[in-house]
C-alpha atoms as one frame of an Amber mdcrd trajectory, in Angstrom:
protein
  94.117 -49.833 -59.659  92.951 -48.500 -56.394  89.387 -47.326 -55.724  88.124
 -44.339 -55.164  88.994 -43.769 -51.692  92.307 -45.313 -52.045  93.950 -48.336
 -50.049  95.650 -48.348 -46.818  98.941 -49.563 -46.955  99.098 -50.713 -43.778
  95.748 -51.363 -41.605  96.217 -49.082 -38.227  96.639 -50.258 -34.900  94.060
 -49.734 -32.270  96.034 -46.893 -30.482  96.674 -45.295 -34.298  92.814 -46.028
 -34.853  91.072 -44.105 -31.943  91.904 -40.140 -32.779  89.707 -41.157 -36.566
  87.172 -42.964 -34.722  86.694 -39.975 -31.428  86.767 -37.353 -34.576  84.163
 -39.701 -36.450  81.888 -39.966 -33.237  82.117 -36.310 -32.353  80.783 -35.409
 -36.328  77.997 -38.438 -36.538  76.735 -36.618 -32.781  76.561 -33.421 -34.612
  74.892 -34.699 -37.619  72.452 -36.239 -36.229  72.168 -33.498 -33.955  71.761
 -31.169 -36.799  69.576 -33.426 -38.446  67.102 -33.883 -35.576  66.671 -29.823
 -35.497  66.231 -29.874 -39.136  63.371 -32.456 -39.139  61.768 -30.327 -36.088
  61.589 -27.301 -38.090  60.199 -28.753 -41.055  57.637 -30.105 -39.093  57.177
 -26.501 -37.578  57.021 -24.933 -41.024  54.644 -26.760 -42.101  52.100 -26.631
 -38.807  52.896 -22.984 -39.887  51.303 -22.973 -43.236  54.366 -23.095 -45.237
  53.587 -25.161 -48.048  55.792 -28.469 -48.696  57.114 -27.279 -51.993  58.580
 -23.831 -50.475  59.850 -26.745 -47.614  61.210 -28.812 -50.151  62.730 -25.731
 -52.537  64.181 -24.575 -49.107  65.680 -28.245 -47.629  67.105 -31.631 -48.724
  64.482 -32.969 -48.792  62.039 -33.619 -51.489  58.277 -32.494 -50.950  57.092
 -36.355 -50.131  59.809 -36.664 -48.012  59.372 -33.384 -45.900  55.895 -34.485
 -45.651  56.899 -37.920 -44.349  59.156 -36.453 -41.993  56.840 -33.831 -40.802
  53.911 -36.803 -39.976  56.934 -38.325 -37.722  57.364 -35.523 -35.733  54.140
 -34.272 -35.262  53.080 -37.954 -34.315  56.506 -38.471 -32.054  55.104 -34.838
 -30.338  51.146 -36.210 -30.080  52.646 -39.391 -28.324  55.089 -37.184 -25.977
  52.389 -34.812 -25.319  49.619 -37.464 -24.040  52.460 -39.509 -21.851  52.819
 -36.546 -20.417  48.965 -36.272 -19.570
């Protein structure tokens, strides 16, 4: 029985190999991309006034989580801000 994602038959060469792993590169950059701009507005949201629940009802992420993530940013910003100085 195979699993879920199935089995190669046949393991790819390294020439075969590189078009899946430039396409997998070019959609982790854009995740994390995505993801980074994400976490930057729910720290903005919040510095805004919205509450974490509307953040939460509104994200991915739960309400302890968007307030975990929101501390990171705003202390990743402090730091940035008084190198700066």
């Amino acid at each position: 029985m195979q699993g879920m994602t199935g089995r190669p038959t046949k393991l790819l060469d390294d020439r075969e190999r590189q078009p899946w792993l430039r396409k997998l590169d070019r959609a982790t950059a854009a995740y994390e991309a995505s993801r980074k701009r994400l976490d930057e507005l729910v720290a903005d949201a919040r510095s805004a006034g919205v509450p974490l629940t509307a953040i939460a009802e509104h994200s991915p992420y739960s309400r302890e989580w968007a307030r975990r993530i929101a501390d990171q940013i705003d202390a990743l910003r402090e730091k940035a801000t008084s190198t700066d100085s």
